[in-house]
PALUMTOR-608127 format. One line per 3 residues: number of its first residue (from 0); their letters; for each residue x, z, y of N, C-alpha, C. Coordinates in nm, 4 decimals. Example, Ala and Ser with C-alpha at 12.3 -4.5 7.8 and 13.67 -1.06 7.14 Angstrom:
residues 2
0 = as = 1.3190 0.7800 -0.5690 1.2300 0.7800 -0.4500 1.3200 0.7800 -0.3300 ~ 1.2850 0.7080 -0.2250 1.3670 0.7140 -0.1060 1.2900 0.7870 0.0030
END
This chain:
residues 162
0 = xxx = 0.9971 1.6443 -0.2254 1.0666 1.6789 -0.3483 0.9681 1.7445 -0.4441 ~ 1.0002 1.7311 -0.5690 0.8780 1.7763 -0.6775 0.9572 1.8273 -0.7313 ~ 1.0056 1.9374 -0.7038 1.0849 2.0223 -0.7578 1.0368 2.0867 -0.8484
3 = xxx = 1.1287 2.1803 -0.9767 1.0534 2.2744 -1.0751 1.1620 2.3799 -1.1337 ~ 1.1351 2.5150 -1.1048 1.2454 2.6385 -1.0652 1.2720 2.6192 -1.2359 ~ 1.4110 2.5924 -1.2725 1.4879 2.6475 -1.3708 1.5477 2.7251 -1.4151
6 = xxx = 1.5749 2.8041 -1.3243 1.6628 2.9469 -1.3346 1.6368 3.0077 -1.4754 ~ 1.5345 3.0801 -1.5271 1.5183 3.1275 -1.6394 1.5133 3.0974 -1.7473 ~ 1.5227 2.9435 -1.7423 1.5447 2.8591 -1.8488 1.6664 2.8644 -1.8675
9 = xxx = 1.7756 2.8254 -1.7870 1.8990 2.8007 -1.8666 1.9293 2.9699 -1.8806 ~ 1.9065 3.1079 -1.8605 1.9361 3.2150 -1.9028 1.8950 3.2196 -2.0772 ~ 1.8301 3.1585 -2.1020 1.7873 3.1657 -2.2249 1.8084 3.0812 -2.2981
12 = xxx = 1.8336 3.1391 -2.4999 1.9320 3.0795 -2.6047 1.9244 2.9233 -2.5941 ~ 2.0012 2.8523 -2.6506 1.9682 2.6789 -2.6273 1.9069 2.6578 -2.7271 ~ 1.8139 2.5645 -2.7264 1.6649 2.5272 -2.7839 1.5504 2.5330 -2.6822
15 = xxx = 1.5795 2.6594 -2.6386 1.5030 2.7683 -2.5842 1.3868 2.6394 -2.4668 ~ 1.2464 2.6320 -2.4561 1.2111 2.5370 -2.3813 1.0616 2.6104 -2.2870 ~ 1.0623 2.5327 -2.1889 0.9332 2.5932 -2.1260 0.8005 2.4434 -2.0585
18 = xxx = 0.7194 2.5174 -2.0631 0.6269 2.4283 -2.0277 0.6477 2.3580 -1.9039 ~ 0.6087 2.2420 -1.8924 0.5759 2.1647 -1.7541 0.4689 2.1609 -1.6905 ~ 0.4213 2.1980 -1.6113 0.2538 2.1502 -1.5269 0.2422 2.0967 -1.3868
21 = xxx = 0.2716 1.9897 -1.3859 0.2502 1.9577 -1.2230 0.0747 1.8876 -1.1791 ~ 0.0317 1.8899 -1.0532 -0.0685 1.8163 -1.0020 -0.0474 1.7766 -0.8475 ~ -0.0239 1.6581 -0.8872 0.0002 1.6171 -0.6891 -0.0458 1.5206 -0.6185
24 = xxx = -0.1283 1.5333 -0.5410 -0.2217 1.4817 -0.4626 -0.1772 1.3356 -0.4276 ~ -0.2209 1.2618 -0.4062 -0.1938 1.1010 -0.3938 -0.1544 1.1022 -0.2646 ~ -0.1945 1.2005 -0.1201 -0.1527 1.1855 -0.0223 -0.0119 1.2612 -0.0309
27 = xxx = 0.0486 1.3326 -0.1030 0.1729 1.3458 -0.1503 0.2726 1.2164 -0.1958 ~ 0.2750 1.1326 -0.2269 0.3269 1.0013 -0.2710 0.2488 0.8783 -0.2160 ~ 0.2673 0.8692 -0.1068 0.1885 0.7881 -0.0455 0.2533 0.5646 -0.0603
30 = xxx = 0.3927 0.6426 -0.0956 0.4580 0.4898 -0.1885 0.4178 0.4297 -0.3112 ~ 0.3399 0.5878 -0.3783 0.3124 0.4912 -0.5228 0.1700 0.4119 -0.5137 ~ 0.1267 0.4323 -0.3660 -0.0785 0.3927 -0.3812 -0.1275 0.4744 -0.5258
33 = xxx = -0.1229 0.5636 -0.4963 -0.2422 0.6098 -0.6244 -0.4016 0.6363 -0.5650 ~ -0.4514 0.6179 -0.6882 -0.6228 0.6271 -0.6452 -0.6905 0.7701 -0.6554 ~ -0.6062 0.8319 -0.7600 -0.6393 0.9623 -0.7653 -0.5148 1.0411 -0.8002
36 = xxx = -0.5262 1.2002 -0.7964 -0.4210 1.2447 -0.8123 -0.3061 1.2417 -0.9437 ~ -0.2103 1.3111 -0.9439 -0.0536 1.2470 -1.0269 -0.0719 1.3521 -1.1345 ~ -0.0794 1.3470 -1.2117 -0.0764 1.4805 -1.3454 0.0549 1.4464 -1.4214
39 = xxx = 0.1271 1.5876 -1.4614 0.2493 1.5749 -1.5223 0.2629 1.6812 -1.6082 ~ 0.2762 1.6554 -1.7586 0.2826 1.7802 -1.8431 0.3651 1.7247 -1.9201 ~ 0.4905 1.8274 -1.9929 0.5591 1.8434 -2.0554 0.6547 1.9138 -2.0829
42 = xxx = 0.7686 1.9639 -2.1069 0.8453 2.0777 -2.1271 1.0224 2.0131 -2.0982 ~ 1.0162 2.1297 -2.0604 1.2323 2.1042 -2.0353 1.2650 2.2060 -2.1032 ~ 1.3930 2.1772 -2.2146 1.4632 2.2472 -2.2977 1.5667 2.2646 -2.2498
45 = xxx = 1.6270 2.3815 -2.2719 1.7788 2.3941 -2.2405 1.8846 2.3346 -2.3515 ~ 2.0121 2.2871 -2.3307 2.0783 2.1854 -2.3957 2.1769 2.2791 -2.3688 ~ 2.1902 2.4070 -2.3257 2.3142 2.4784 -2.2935 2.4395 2.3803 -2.2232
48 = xxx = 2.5609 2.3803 -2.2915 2.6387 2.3204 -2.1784 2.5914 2.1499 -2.1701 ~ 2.5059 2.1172 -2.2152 2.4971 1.9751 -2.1938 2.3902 1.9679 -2.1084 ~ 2.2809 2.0518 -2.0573 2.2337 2.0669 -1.9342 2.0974 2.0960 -1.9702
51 = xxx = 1.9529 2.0352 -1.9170 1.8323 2.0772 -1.9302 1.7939 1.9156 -1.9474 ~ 1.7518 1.9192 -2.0598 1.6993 1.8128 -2.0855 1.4953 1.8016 -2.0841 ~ 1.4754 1.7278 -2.0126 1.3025 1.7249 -1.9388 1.2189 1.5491 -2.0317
54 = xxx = 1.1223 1.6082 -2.0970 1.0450 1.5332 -2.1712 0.9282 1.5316 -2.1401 ~ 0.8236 1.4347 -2.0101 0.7066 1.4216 -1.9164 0.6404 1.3034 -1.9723 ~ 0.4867 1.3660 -1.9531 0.3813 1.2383 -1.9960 0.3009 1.2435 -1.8283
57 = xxx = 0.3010 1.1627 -1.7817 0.2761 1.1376 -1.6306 0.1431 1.0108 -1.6539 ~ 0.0218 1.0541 -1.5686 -0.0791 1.0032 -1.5814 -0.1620 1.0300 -1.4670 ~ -0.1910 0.8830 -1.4197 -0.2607 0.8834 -1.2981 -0.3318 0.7165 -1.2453
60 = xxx = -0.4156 0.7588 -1.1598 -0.4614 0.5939 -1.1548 -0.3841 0.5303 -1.0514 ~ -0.3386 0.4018 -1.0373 -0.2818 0.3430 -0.9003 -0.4159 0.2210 -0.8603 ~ -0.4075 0.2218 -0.7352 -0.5150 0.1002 -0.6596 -0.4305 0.0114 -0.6042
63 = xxx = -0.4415 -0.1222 -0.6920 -0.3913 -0.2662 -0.6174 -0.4828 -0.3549 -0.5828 ~ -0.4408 -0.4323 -0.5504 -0.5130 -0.5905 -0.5456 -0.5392 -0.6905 -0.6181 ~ -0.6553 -0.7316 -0.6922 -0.6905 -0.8094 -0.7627 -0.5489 -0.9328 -0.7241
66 = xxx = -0.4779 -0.9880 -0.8405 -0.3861 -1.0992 -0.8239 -0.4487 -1.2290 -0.7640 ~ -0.5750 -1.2043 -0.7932 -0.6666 -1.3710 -0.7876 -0.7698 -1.3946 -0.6696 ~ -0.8483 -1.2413 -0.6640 -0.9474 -1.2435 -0.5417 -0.9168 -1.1605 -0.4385
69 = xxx = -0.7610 -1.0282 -0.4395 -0.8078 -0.9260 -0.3947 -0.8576 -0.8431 -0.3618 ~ -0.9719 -0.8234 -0.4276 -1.0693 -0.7323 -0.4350 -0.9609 -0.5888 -0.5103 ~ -1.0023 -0.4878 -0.4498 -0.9430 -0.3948 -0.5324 -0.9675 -0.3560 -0.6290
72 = xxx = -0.8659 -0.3038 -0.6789 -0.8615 -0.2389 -0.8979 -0.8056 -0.0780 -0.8757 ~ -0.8649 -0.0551 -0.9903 -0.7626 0.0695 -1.0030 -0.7572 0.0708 -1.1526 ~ -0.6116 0.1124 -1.1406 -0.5789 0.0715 -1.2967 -0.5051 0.2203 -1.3529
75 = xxx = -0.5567 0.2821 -1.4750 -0.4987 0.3834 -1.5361 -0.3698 0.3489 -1.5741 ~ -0.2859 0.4488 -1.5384 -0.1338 0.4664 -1.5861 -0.1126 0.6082 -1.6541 ~ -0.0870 0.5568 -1.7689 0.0148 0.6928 -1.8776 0.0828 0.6450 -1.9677
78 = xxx = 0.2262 0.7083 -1.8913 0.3665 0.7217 -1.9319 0.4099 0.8087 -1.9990 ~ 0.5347 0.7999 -2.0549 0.5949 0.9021 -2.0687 0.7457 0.8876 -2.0343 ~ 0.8150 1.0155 -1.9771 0.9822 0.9999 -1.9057 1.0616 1.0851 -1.9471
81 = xxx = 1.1771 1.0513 -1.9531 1.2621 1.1179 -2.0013 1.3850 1.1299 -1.9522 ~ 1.4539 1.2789 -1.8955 1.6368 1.2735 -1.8239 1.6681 1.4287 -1.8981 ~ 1.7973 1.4086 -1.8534 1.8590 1.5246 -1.9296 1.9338 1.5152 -1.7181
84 = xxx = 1.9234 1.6825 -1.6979 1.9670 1.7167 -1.5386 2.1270 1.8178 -1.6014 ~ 2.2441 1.7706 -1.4968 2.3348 1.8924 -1.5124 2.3810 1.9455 -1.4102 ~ 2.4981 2.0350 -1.4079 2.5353 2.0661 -1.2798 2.5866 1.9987 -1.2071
87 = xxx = 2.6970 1.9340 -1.3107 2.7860 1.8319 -1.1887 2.7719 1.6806 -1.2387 ~ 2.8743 1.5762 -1.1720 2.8865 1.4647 -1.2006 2.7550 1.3547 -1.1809 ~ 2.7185 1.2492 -1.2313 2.6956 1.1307 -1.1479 2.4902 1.1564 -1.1985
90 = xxx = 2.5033 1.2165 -1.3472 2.3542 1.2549 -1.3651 2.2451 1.2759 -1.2916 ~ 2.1188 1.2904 -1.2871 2.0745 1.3611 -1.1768 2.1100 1.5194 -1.1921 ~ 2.1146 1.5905 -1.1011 2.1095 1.7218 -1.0645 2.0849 1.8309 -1.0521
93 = xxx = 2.1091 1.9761 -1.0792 2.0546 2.0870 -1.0631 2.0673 2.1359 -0.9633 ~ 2.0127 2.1773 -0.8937 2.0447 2.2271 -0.7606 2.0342 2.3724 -0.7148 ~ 2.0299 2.4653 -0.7018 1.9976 2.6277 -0.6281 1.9206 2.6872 -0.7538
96 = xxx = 1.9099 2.6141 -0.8909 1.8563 2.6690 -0.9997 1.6871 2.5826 -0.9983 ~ 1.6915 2.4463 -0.9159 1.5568 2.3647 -0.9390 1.6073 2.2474 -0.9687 ~ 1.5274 2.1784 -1.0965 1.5397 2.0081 -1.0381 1.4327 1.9417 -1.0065
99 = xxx = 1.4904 1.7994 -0.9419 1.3906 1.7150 -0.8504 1.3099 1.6307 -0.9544 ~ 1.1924 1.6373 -0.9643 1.1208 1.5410 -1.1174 1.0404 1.3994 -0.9993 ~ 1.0785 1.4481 -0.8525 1.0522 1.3042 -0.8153 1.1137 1.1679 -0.8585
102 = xxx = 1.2477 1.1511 -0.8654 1.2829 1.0402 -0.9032 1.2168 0.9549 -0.9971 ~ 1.2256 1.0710 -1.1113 1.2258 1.0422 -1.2605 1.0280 1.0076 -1.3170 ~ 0.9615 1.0809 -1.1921 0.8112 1.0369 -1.1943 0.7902 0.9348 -1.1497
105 = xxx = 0.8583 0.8774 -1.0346 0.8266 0.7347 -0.9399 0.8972 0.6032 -1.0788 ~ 1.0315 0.5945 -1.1040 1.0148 0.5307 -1.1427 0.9414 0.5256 -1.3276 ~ 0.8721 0.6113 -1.3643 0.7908 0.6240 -1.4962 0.6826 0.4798 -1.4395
108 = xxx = 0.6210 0.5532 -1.3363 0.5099 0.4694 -1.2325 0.5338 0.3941 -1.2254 ~ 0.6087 0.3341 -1.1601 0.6513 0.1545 -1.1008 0.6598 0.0849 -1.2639 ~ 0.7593 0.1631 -1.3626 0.7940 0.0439 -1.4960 0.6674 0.0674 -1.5593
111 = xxx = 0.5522 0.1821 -1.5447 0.4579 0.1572 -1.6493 0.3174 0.0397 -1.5837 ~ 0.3473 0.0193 -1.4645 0.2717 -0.0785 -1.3646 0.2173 -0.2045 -1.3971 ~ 0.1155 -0.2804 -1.4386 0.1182 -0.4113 -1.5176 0.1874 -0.4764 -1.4013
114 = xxx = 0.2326 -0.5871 -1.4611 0.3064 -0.7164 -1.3618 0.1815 -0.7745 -1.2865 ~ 0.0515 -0.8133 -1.3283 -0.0134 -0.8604 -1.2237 -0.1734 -0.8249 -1.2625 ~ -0.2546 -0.7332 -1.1260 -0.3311 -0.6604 -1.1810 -0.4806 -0.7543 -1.1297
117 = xxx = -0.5652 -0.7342 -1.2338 -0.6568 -0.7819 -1.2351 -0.7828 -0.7287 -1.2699 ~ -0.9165 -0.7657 -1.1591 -1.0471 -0.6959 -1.1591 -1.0900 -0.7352 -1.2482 ~ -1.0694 -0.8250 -1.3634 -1.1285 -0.8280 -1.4776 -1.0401 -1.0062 -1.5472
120 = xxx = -1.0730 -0.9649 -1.6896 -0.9659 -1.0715 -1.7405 -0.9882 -1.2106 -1.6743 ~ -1.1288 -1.2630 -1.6570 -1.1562 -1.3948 -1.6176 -1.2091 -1.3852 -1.4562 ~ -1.1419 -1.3495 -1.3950 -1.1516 -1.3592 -1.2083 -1.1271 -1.4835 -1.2164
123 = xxx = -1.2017 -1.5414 -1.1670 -1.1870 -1.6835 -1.0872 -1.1199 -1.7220 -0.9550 ~ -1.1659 -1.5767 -0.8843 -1.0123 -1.6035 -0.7651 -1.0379 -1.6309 -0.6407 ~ -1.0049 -1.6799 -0.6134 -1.0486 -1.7620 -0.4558 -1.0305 -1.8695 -0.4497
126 = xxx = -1.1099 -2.0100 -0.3558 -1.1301 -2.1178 -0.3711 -0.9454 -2.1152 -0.2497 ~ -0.8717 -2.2390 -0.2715 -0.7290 -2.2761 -0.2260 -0.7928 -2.3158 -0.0874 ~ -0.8886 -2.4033 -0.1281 -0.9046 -2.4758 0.0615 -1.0002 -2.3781 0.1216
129 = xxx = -1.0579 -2.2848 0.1089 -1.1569 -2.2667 0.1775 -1.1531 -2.0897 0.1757 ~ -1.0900 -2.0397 0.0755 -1.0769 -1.9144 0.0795 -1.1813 -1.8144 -0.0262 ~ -1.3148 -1.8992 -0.0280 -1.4465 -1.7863 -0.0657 -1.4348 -1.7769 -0.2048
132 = xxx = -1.4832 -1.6426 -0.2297 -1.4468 -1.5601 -0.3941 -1.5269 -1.6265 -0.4850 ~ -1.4990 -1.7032 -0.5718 -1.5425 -1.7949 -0.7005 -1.6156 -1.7217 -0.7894 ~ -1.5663 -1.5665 -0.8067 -1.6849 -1.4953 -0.8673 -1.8060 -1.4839 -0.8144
135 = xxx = -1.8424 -1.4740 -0.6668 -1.9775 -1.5040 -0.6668 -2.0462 -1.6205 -0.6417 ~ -1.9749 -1.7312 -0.7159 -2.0494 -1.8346 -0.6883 -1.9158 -1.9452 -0.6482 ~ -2.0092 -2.0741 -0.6673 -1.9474 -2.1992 -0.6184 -1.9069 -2.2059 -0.4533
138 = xxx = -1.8215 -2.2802 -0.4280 -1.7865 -2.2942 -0.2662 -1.8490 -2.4123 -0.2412 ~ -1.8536 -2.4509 -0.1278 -1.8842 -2.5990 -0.0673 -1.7963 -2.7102 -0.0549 ~ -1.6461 -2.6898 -0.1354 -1.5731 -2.7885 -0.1158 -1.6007 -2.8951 -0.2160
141 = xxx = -1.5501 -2.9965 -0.1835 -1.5232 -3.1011 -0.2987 -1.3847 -3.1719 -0.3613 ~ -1.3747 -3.2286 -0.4528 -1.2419 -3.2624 -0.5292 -1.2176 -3.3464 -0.4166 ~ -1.2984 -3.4244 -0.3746 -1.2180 -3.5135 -0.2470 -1.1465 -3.4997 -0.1289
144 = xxx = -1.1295 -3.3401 -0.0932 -1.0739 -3.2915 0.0118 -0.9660 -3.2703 -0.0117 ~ -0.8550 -3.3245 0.0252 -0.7431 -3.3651 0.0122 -0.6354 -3.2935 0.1153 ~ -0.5556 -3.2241 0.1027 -0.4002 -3.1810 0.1755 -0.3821 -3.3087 0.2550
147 = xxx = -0.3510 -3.2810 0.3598 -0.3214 -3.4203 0.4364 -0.1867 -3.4119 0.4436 ~ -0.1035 -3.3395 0.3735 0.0507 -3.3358 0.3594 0.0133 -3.4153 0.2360 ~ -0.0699 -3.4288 0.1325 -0.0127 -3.4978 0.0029 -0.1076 -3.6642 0.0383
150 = xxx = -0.0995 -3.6778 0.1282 -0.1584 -3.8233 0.1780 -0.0984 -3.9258 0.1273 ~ 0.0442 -3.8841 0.1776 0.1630 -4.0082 0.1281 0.1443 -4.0145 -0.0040 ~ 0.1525 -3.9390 -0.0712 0.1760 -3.9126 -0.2162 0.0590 -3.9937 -0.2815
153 = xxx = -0.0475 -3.9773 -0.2511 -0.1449 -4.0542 -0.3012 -0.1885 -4.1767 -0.2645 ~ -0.1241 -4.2308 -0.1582 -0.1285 -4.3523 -0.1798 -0.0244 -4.4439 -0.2908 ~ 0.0475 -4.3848 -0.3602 0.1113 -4.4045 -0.4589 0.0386 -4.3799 -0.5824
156 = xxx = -0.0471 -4.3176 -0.6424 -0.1438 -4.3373 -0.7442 -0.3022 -4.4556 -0.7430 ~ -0.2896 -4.5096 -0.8908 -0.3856 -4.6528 -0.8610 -0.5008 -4.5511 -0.8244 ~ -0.5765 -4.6029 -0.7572 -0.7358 -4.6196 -0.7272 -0.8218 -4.5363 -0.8663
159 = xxx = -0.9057 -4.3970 -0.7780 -0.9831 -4.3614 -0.9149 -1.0929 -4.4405 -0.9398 ~ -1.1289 -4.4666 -1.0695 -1.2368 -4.5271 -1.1494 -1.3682 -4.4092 -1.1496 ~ -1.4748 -4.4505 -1.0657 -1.5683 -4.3536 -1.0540 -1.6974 -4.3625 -1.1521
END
């Protein structure tokens, strides 16, 4: 839980806001793969009866897998998140006078995530039949090596002209 003590916040007028500072170690969130540690700064205001409303810029690196060669990446992430916490009902929650800023950090992370990450714009990838990484170089296959599942199939196209 990444909890953060509120108590003295909601004692005080509404407006009324206090700083945020978190730092949490990557072996702390061991679901998000980060490469280095989680930084979180921003402030929660009190909203009086409408609850504590929390405004976070969350920044940290995550390590994936190249989409093309797998080689690993690490790719900078900075977000920013936003919830309003109350006492009761379906919102997230206040609890013993803390709320939980895990939720609301994991998914900042996952939606600020590119869809498919890459060691550099033009990775070439890996060769299909043979496996070996195209960035360093040519493989030993040739266009003539053929799927022997698409056998049938090609005997249905005319004859190439060489």
């Amino acid at each position: 839980m990444l909890g953060v003590a509120i108590g003295d916040l909601r004692s005080r007028p509404v407006g009324f806001q206090r700083e945020i500072e978190l730092r949490v170690s990557a072996e702390d969130l061991p679901d998000l793969g980060l490469a280095d540690d989680l930084e979180v700064q921003g402030q929660a205001t009190n909203l009086g009866e409408e609850g504590i409303k929390v405004d976070l810029r969350v920044m940290t690196t995550l390590r994936r897998a190249c989409a093309r060669c797998l080689r690993d990446v690490e790719l900078p992430v900075e977000t920013d998140a936003e919830e309003t916490y109350h006492e009761s009902g379906d919102a997230p929650l206040i609890t013993m006078d803390t709320i939980d800023l895990g939720p609301i950090i994991h998914e900042a992370v996952i939606l600020a995530e590119p869809m498919r990450a890459l060691c550099k714009p033009d990775c070439r990838g890996l060769c299909p039949r043979c496996g070996k990484d195209l960035n360093e170089g040519p493989c030993g296959c040739t266009d003539d090596d053929q799927d022997p599942r698409l056998a049938p199939l090609a005997k249905l196209l005319p004859p190439r002209e060489e």
